[in-house]
C-alpha positions in Angstrom: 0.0 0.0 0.0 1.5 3.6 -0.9 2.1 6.0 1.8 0.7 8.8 -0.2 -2.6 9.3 -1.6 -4.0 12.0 -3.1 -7.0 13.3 -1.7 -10.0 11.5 -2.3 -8.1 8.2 -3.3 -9.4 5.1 -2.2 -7.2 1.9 -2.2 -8.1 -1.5 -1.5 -4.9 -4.0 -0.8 -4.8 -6.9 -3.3 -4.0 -9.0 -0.4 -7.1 -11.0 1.4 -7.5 -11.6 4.8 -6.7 -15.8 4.9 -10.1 -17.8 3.6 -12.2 -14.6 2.9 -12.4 -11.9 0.1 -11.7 -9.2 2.6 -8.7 -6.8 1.6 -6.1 -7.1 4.1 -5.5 -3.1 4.2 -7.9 -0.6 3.8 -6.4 3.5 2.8 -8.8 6.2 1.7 -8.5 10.4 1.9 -11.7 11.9 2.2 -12.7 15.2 1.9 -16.5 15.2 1.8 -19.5 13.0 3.3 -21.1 12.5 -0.1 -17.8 10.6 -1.3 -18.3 8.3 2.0 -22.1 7.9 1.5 -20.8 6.5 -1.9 -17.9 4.6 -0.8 -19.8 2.8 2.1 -22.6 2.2 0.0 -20.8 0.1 -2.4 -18.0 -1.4 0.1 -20.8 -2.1 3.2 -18.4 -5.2 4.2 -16.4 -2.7 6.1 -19.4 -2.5 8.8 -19.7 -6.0 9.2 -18.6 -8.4 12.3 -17.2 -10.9 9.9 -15.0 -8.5 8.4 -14.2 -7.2 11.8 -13.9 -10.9 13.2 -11.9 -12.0 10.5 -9.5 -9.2 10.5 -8.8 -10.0 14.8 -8.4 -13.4 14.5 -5.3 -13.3 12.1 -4.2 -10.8 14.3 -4.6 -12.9 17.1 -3.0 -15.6 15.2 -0.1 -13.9 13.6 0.8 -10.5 15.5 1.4 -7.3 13.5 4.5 -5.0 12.7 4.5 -2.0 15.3 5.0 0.6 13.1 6.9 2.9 16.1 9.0 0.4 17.9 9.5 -1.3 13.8 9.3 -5.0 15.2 7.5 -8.0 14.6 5.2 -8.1 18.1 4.0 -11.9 18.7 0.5 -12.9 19.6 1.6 -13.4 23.7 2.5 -9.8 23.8 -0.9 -8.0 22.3 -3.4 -7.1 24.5 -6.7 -7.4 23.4 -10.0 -5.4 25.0 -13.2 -5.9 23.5 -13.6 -2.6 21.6 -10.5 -2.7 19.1 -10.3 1.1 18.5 -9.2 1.3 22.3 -7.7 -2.2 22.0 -4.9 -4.4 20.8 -2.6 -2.8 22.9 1.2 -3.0 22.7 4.2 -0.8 23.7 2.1 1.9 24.8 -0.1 1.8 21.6 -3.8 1.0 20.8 -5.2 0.9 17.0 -6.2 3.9 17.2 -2.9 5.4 18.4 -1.0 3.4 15.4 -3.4 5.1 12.8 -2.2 8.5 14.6 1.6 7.5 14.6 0.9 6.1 11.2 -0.2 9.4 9.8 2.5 11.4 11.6 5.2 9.4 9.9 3.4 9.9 6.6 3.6 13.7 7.1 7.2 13.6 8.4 8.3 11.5 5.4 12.0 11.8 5.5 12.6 14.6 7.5 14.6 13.6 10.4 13.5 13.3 13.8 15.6 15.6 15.6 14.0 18.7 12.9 10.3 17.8 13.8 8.3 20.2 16.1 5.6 18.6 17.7 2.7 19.7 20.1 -0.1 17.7 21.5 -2.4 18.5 24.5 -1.4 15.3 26.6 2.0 15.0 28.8 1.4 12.1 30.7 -0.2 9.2 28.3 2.0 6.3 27.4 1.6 8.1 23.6 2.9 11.3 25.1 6.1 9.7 26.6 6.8 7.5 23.8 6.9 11.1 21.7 9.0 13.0 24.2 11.8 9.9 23.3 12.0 10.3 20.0 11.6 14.2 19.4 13.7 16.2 21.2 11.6 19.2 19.8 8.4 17.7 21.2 6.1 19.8 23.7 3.0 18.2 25.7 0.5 19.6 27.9 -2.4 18.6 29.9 -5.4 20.9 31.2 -5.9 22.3 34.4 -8.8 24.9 34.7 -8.0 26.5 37.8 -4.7 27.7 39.6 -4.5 25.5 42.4 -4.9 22.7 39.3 -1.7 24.2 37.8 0.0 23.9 41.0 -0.9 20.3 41.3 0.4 19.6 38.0 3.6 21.4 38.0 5.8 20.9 36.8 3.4 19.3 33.6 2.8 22.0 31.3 -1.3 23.5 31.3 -2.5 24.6 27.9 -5.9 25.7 27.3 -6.8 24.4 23.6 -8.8 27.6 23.1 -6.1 30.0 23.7 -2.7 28.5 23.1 0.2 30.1 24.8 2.8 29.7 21.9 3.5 32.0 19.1 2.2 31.8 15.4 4.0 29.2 13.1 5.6 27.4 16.4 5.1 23.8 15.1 4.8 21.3 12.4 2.7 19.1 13.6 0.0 19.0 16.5 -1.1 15.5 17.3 -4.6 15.4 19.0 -5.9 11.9 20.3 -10.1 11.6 21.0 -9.7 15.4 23.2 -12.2 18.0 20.5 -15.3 15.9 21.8 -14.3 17.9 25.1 -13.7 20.7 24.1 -16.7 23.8 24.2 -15.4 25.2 21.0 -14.4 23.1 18.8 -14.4 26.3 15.6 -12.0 28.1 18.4 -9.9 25.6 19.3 -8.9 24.9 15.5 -8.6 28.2 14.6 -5.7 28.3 17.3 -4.1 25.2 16.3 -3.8 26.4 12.4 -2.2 29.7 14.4 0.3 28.0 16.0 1.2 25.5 12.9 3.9 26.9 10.4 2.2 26.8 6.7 2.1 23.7 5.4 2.3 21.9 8.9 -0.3 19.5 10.2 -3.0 18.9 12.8 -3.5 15.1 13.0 -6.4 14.5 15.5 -8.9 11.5 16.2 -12.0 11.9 18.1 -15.3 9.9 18.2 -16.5 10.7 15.3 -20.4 10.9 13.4 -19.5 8.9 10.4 -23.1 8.4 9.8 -24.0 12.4 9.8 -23.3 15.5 8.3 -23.5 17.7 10.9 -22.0 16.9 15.3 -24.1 16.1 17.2 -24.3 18.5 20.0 -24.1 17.0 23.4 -23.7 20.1 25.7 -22.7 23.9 25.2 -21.2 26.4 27.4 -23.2 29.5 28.5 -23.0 32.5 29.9 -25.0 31.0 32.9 -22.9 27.8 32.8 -22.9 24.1 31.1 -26.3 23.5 29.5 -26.9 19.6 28.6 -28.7 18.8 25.8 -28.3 15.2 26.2 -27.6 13.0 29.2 -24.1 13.9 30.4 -21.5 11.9 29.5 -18.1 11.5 30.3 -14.7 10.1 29.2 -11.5 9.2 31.5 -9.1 12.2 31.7 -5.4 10.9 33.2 -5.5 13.9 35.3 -9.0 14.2 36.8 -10.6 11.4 38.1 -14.3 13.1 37.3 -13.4 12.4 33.5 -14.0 15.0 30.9 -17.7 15.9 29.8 -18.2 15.2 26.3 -19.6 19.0 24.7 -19.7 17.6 20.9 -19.4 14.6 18.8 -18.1 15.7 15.4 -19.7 14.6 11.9 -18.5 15.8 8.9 -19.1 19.2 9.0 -16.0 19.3 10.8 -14.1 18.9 7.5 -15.6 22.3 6.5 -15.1 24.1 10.0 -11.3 23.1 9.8 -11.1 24.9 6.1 -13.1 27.9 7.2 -10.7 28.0 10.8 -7.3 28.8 8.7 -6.7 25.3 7.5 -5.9 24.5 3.6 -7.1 21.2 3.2 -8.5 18.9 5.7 -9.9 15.3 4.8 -10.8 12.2 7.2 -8.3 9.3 6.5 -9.9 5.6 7.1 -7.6 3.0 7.5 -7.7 -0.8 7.9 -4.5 -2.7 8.6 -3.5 -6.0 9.5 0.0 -5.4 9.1 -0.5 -3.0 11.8 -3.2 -3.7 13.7 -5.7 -1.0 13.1 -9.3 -1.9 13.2 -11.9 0.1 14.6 -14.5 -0.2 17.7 -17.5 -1.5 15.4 -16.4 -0.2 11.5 -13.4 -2.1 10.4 -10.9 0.9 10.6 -9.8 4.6 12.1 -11.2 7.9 11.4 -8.4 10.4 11.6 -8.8 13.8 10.7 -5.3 15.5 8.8 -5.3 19.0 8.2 -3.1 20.9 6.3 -2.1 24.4 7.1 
């Protein structure tokens, strides 16, 4: 499978999951829901638990080829959970996190480590640590609302997602792993990340995401008299607040055209299937990852 696709491509891997006609690998850039309605309509395997099934038990079987520690990883060292997006854990990776790191090394190409200036709002994750070893330019942060939060954290980093401390054109890449569904303005918090990207960097973010919908669907919103819910509250773990993280938004494909209109040049969802890597998703076969160029 090629590394880089133009936007909108689609590609399929010759290679068959063993005893099905399932491709092995699954690549597509997509820039609009209309392409995905027609995609999915004619490719509706990809939703299916045999496809999904079949796709974990070679995995199971075989292992996969960690794409950041670049080793073979046997079956007795995966973990498995039973929501794949969150599991097949190894070396301080899910599948979701591989489609991230995946995309990240696409963007880097051959530019080498050491050059790579990297942002993402998380400091303390296995992901976060396994970045702060290889890029010496790499910056995280977690979030801490309040001062006596900040002090608790110190000597961790607070960044507020809406209102970034660092100056314009700081990085070339900000990673982003399932944190916008938190966040009260999503329009906002984009709009600062293009600011603090250099042109032609990339935001590289997963979230929870509408496949099914145009538009997010709107969970809670921020007001001037407080948090009103417009759905029963719900909550994700945060490392660094036991409470979790209300959920504010769950974004459908209108964030495509929100990340173009918040300073971005392109910006497309990338699905990906792999059993070479072990990427499959928590229901759909794959990852949605949203890249964005600046």
């Amino acid at each position: 499978m090629p590394t880089q696709l133009k936007e909108n491509q689609i590609l399929h891997s010759a290679a068959t999951l063993p005893g099905t006609e399932y491709p092995a690998e699954i690549y597509a850039r997509i820039s609009s829901f209309e392409l995905w309605k027609s995609y999915f309509t004619q490719n509706k395997f990809i939703n299916t638990p045999q496809y999904l099934g079949a796709l974990v038990d070679v995995i199971r079987r075989q292992g996969f080829h960690c794409p950041f520690h670049l080793r073979h990883v046997a079956p007795d060292e995966i973990q498995f959970g039973p929501n794949y997006r969150e599991g097949i854990c190894h070396g301080g990776l899910n599948s979701r996190q591989r489609a991230v790191w995946l995309e990240l090394s696409r963007f880097q190409g051959e530019r080498p480590d050491r050059e790579m200036r990297i942002y993402a709002p998380e400091a303390v994750t296995d992901f976060a640590l396994l970045l702060r070893g290889r890029y010496v330019k790499f910056i995280g942060s977690e979030y801490a609302p309040s001062p006596e939060d900040q002090a608790a954290l110190y000597p961790i980093r607070h960044e507020n997602l809406q209102k970034l401390s660092f100056p314009d054109g700081a990085f070339d890449a900000v990673v982003v792993n399932d944190v916008l569904e938190h966040v009260p303005d999503v329009d906002l918090c984009l709009s600062e990340v293009a600011r603090v990207l250099r042109p032609g960097g990339a935001l590289i973010t997963t979230f929870p995401f509408a496949m099914g919908n145009p538009e997010s669907l709107i969970k809670a919103r921020l007001t001037e008299d407080g948090i009103e819910y417009l759905d029963e509250p719900q909550y994700h773990g945060n490392p660094v607040d036991p409470k979790g993280s209300l959920v504010f938004e769950i974004p459908g494909w209108n964030i495509l055209r929100r990340a173009r209109a918040s300073g971005f040049s392109s910006a497309e969802m990338v699905y990906e299937t792999s059993l070479a890597h072990a990427v499959a998703g928590g229901g759909f076969s794959g990852i949605f990852t949203l890249v964005a160029r600046r």
